[in-house]
ChimeraX commands (.cxc) that place a marker at each C-alpha (Angstrom):
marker #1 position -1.84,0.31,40.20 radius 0.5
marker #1 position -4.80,-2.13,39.39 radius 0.5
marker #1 position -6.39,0.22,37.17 radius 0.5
marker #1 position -3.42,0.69,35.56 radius 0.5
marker #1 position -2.43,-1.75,33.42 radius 0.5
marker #1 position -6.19,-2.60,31.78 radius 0.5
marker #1 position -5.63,1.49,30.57 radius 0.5
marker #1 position -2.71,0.88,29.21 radius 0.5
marker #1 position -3.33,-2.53,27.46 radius 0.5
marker #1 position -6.91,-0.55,26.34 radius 0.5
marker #1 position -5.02,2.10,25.09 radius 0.5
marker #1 position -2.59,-0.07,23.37 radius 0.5
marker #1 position -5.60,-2.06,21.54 radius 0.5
marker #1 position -7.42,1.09,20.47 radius 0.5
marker #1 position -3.72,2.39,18.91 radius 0.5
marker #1 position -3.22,-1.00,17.23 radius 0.5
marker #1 position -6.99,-0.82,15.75 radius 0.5
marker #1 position -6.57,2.67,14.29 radius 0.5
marker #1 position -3.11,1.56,12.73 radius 0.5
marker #1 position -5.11,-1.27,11.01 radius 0.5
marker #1 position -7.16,1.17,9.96 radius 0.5
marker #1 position -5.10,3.67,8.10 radius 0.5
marker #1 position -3.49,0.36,6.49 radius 0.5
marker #1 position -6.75,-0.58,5.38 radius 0.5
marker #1 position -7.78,2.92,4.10 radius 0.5
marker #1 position -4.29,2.77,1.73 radius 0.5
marker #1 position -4.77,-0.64,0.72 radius 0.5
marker #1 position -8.40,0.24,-0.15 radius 0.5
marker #1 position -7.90,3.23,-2.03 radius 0.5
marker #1 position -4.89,0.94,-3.96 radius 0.5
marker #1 position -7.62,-1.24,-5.13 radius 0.5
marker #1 position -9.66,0.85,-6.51 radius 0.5
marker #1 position -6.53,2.34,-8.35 radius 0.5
marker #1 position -6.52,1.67,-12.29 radius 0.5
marker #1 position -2.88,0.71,-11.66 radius 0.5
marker #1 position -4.03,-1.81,-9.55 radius 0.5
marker #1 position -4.91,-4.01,-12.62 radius 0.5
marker #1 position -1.23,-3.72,-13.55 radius 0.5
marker #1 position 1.20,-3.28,-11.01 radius 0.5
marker #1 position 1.77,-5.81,-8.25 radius 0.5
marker #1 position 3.72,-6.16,-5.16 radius 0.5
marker #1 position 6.66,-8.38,-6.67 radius 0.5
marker #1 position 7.76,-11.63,-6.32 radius 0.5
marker #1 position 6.52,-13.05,-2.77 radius 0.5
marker #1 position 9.50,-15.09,-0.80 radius 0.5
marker #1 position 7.88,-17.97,1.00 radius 0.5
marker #1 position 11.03,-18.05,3.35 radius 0.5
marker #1 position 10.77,-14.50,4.32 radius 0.5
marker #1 position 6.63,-14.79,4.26 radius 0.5
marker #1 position 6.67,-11.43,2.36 radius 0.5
marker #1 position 6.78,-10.00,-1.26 radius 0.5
marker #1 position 9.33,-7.32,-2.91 radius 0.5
marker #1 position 6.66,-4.63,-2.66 radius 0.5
marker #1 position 4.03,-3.13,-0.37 radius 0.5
marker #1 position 0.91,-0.77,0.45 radius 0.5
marker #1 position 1.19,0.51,3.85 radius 0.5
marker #1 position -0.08,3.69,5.50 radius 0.5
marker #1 position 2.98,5.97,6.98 radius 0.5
marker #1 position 0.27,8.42,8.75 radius 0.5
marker #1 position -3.64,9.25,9.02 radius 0.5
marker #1 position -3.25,10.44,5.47 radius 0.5
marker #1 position -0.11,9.02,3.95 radius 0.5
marker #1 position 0.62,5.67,2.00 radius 0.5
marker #1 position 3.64,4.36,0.87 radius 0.5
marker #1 position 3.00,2.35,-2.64 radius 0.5
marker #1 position 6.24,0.24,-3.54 radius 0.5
marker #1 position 4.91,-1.65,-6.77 radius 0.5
marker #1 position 6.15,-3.11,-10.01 radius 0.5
marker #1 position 3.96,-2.09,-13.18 radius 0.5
marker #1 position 3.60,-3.79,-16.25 radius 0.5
marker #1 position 5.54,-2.00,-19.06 radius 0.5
marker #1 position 3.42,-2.38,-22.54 radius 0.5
marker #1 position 0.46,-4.95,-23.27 radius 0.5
marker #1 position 3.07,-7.69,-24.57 radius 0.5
marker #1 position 2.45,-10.91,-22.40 radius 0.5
marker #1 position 5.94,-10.92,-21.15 radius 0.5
marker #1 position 6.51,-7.17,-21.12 radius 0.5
marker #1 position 9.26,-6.35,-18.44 radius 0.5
marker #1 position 8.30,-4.76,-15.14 radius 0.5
marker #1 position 8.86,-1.40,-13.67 radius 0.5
marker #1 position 9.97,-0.29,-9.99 radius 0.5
marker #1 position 7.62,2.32,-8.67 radius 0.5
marker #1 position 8.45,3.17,-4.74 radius 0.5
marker #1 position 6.70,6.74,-3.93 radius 0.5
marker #1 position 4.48,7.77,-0.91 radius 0.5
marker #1 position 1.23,9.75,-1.94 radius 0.5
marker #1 position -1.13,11.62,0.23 radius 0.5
marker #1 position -4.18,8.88,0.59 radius 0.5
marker #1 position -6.64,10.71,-1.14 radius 0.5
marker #1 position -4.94,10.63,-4.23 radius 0.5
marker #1 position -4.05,6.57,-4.14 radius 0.5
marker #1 position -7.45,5.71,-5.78 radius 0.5
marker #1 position -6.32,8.31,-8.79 radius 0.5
marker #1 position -2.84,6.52,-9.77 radius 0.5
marker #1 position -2.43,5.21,-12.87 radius 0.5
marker #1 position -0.13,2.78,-14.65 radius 0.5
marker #1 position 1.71,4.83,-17.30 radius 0.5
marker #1 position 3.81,2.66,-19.72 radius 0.5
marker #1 position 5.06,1.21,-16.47 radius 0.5
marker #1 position 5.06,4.45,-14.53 radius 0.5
marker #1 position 2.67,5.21,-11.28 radius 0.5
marker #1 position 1.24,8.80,-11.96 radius 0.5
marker #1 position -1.71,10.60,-11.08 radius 0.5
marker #1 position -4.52,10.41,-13.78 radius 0.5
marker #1 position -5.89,13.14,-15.54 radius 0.5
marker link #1:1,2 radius 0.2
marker link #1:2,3 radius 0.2
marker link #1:3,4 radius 0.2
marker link #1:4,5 radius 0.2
marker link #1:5,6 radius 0.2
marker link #1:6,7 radius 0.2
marker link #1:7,8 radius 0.2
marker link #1:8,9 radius 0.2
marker link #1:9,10 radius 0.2
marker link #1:10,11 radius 0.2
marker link #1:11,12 radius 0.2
marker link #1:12,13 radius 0.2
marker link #1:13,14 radius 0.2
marker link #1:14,15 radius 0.2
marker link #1:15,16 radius 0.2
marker link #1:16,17 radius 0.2
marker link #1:17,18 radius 0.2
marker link #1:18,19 radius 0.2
marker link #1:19,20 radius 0.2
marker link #1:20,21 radius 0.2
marker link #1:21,22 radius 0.2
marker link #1:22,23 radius 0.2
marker link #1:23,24 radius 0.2
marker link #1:24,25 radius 0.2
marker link #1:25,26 radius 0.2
marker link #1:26,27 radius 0.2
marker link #1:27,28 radius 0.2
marker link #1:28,29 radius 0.2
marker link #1:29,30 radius 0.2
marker link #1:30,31 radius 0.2
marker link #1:31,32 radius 0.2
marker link #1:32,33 radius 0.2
marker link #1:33,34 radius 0.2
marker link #1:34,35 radius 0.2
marker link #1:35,36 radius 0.2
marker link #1:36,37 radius 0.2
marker link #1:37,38 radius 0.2
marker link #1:38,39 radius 0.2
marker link #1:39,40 radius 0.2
marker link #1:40,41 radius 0.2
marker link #1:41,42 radius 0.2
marker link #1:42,43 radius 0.2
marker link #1:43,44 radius 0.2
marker link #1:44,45 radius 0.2
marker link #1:45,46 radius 0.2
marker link #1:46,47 radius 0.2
marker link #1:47,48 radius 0.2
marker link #1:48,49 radius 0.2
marker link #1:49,50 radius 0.2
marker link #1:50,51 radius 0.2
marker link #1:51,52 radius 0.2
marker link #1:52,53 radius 0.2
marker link #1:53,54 radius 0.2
marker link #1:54,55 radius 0.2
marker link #1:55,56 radius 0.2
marker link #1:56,57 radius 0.2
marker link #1:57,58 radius 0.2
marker link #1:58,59 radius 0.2
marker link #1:59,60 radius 0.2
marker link #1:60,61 radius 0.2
marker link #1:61,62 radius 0.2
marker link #1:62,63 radius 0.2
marker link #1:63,64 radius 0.2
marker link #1:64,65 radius 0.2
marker link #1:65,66 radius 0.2
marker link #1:66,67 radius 0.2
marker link #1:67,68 radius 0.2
marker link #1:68,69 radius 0.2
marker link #1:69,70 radius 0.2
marker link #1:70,71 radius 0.2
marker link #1:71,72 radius 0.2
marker link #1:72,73 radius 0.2
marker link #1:73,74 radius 0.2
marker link #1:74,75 radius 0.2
marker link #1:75,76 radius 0.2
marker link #1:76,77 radius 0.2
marker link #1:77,78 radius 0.2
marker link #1:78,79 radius 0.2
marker link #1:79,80 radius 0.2
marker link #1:80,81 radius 0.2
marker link #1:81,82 radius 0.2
marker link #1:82,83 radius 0.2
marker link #1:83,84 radius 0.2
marker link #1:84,85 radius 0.2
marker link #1:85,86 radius 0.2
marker link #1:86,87 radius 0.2
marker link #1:87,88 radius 0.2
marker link #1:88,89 radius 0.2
marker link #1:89,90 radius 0.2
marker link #1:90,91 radius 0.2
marker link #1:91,92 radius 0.2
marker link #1:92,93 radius 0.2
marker link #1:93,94 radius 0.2
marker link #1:94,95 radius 0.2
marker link #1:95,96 radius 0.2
marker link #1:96,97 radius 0.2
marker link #1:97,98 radius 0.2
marker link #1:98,99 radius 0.2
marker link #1:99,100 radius 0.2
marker link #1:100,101 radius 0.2
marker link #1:101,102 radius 0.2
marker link #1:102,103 radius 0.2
marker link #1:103,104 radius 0.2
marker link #1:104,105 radius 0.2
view
């Protein structure tokens, strides 16, 4: 029973580390997006501690990207809703089209 619980809590660690990870990998591969330089996570709610939008891994080699994008080059151009998951190797290849995330050419 001893050797028990340091398993489990070892297991639990190494689980929590590779979760990290695959959140890291998304959130990496967002920034070095060209939509990144135009689409944002939203308005962030101090109350809540959060903002409207995220980049979060769903699996090994999924990411959810829930974004608003910049809708023409006019200063206060309105803001589009983008909220699609996309296999993580092609997050560093989305662009920002006229307020639309798409892969880029």
């Amino acid at each position: 029973m001893s050797q028990i619980l340091p398993r489990f809590l070892l297991l639990t660690a190494m689980l929590g580390l590779q979760q990290t990870a695959f959140a890291d990998a998304c959130s990496d591969a967002w920034e070095t997006s060209t939509a990144f330089n135009s689409c944002f996570l939203g308005v962030y709610h101090f109350k809540e501690d959060k903002a409207d939008g995220e980049v979060k891994n769903i699996s090994s080699d999924l990411c959810k990207v829930n974004v608003w994008c910049e809708t023409g080059q006019a200063q206060n151009a309105p803001r589009k809703s983008n909220s699609k998951n996309w296999k993580l190797n092609e997050v560093p290849k989305l662009g920002n089209y006229n307020g639309d995330v798409k892969l880029s050419p």
